[in-house]
C-alpha positions in Angstrom: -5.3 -15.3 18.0 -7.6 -13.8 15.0 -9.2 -16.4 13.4 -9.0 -14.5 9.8 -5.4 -14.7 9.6 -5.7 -18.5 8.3 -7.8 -17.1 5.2 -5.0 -14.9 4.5 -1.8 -16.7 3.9 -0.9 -14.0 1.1 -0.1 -11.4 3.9 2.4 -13.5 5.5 4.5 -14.3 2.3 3.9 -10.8 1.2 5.3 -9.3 4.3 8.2 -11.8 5.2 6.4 -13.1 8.3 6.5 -16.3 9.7 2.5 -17.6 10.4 3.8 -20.3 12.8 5.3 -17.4 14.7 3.1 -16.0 17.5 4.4 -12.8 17.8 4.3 -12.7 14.0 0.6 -13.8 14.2 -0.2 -10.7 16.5 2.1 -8.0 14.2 0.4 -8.9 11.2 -3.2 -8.9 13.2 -2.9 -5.6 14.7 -1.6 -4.0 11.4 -4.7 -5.3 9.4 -6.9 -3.9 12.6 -4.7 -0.6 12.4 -4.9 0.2 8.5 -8.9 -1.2 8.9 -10.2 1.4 11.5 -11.3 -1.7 13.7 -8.8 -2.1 16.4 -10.9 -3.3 19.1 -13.4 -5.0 17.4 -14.1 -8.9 17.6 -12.1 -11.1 15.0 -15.9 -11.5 12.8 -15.9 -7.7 12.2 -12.6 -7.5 11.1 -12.8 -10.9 9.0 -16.1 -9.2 7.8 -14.4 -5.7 7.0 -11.2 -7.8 5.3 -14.1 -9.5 3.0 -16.2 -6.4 2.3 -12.5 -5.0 0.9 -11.3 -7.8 -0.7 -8.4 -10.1 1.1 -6.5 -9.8 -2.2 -7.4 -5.7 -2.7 -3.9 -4.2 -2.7 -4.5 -1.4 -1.4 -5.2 -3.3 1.7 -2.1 -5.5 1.0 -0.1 -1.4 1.2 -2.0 -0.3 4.4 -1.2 -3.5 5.9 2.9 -2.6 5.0 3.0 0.7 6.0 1.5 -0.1 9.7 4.0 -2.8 10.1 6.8 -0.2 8.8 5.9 2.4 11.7 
């Protein structure tokens, strides 16, 4: 599983998802890779792109919600 998804505890509250849930884990990690343009890229390069943006930037936070909506 992503090793990012620990720095970003927010997302799971934010989005009703369980982090001790695996197939919660993986929903939540392919959104952020979805609404980030980085879908097959290693977990650094996405943790990288989530730090460039900000973990807290909202708009993130609203990409993220929308992908997990589809």
């Amino acid at each position: 599983m992503s090793c990012y998804l620990r720095h970003l505890d927010h997302l799971f509250v934010e989005t009703d998802l369980d982090p001790l849930n695996k197939q919660d884990r993986k929903k939540l990690d392919m959104a952020i890779r979805l609404s980030i343009g980085l879908i097959d890229s290693s977990c650094s390069e996405v943790w990288a792109k989530i730090k460039e943006i900000g973990p807290e930037n909202k708009d993130l936070f609203l990409k993220v919600k929308q992908e997990l909506n589809k």
